[in-house]
N, C-alpha and C positions, 0 to 999 in steps of 0.2 A: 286305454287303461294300461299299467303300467305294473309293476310286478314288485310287492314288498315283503321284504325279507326281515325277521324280527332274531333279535339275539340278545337274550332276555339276562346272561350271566347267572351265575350260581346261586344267586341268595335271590331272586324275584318270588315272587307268592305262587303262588301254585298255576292260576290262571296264566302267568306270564304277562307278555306284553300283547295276547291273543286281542283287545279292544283295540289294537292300531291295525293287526291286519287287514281286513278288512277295508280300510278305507279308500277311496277312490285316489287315483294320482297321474300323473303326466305318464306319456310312455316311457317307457326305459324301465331300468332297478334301481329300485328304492329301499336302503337301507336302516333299521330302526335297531340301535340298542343300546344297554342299559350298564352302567357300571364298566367291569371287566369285558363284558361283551363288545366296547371298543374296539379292543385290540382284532377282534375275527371280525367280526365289522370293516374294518381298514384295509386286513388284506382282503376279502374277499374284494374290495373296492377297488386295490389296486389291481389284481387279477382279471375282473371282470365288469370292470367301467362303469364302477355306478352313476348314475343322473344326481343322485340326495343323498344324503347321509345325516340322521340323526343321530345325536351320540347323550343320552340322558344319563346326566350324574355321574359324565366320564372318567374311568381311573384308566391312566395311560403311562404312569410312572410314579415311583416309591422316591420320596425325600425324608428327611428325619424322622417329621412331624408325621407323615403315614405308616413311618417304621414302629413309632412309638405306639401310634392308637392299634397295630399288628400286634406287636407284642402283649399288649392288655386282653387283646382277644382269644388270642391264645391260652394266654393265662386261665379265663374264665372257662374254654374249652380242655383244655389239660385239665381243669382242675374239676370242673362241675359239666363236662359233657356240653350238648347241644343246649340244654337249659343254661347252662354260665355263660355261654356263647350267647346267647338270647337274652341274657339280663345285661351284659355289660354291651350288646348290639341297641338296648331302648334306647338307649342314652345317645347312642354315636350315630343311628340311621332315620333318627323321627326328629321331625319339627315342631314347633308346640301347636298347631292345628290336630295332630293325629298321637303326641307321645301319651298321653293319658287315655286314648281308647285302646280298651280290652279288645273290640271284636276287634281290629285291624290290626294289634298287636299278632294275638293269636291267630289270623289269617295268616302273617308274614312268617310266625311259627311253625305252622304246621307243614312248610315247604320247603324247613331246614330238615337237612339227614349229617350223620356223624359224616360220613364219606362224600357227600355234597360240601359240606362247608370246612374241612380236611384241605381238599381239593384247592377251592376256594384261598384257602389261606396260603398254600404253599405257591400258590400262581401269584398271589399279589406280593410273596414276602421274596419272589422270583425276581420277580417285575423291573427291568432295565427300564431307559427313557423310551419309549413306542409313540413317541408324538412325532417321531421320523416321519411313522405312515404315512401321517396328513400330507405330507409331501409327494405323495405318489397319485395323487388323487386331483382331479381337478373338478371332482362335485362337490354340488352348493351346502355347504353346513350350517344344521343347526343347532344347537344345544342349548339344553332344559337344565334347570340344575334350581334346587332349594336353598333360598337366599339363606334360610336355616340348618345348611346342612352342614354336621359336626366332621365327618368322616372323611369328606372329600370339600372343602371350602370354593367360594367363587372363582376363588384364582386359580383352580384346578382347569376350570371351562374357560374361563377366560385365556389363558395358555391354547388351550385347545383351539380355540375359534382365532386366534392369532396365528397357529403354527399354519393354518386351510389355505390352501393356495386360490380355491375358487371365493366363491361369495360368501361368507357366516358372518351369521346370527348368532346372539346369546341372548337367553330371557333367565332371570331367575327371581321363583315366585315366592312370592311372603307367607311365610308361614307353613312352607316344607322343609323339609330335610332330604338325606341322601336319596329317601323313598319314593322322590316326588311323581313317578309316573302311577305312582297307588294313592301316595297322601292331595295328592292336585290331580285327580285323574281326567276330570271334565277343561280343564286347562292345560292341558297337554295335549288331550286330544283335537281340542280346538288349534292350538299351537302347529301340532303335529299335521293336522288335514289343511289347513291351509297352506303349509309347508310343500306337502308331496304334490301340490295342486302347481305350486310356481305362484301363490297369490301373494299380495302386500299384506303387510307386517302392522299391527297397532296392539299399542300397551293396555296390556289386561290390567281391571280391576285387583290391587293387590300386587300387582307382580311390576316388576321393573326389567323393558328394555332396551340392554346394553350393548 
């Protein structure tokens, strides 16, 4: 059994990425995280020799197009607090499987704070190119990403799993957005435990992989 480490970023739901700990894996360290969480992800991998690294709905670097969807968030946060933040966030982090439910909206809600997602925004609006890391790293990657997600697009991950020196994967599934380890959570985790296992790869239902 083999030891996994989760790095869930700033904006995850309250629970976190706590449903992947747990899961069984090859020996070694086993990497899991989400968004921003990336980037600590990466070095802690170049530092201390991960085996696996999942990297879900990675942001690794700011281009225009992610300057722009910052700014707008900003705006709804400067202007209307954690609530503006949260209404111009439905739009930008859900897929149409999960943007019209109330409980999983407000689950994702309840796990933002003013000085959490502050935090958040000045780290991303920071953000040099950190797709370096993958370079320092010669474990196996794989990355989840929602074929529907507005905030961070496939070509985000697809970048990612190109920059991996070792072996990566990319799967991204129909019908999530940036959220997908919450909005796809039972296809992640499937994705994800056969991953930390070292097992072969088949296209889920829905999801396409690339």
């Amino acid at each position: 059994m083999g030891e996994v480490r989760v790095f869930p970023g700033l904006l995850s739901p309250p629970a976190g990425l706590d449903f992947l700990k747990a899961l069984p894996s090859e020996e070694g360290l086993h990497l899991v995280a989400f968004g921003e969480g990336a980037l600590k992800a990466l070095q802690v991998a170049y530092r201390e020799g991960a085996r696996s690294l999942v990297l879900l709905s990675p942001v690794l670097r700011k281009d225009a197009l992610l300057a722009a969807r910052l700014e707008a968030l900003r705006f709804g946060l400067e202007r209307g607090g954690v609530e503006g933040f949260a209404r111009i966030g439905r739009a930008l982090f859900f897929g149409p499987r999960t943007v019209g439910s109330e409980e999983i909206f407000q689950a994702w809600r309840e796990g933002l704070s003013q000085e959490g997602v502050w935090a958040w925004l000045r780290l991303l609006e920071g953000l040099s190119d950190e797709r370096r890391w993958l370079r320092g790293t010669e474990a196996r990657v794989l990355v989840v990403q929602g074929a529907w997600d507005a905030f961070t697009p496939p070509l985000y991950g697809k970048e990612a799993a190109d920059f991996a020196k070792g072996e990566a994967l990319r799967f991204a599934l129909e019908g999530a957005g940036h959220l997908v380890p919450w909005e796809a959570m039972e296809e992640v985790r499937e994705l994800v435990a056969d991953f930390l296992l070292g097992e072969g790869f088949r296209p889920l239902p829905g999801g396409l992989a690339l």
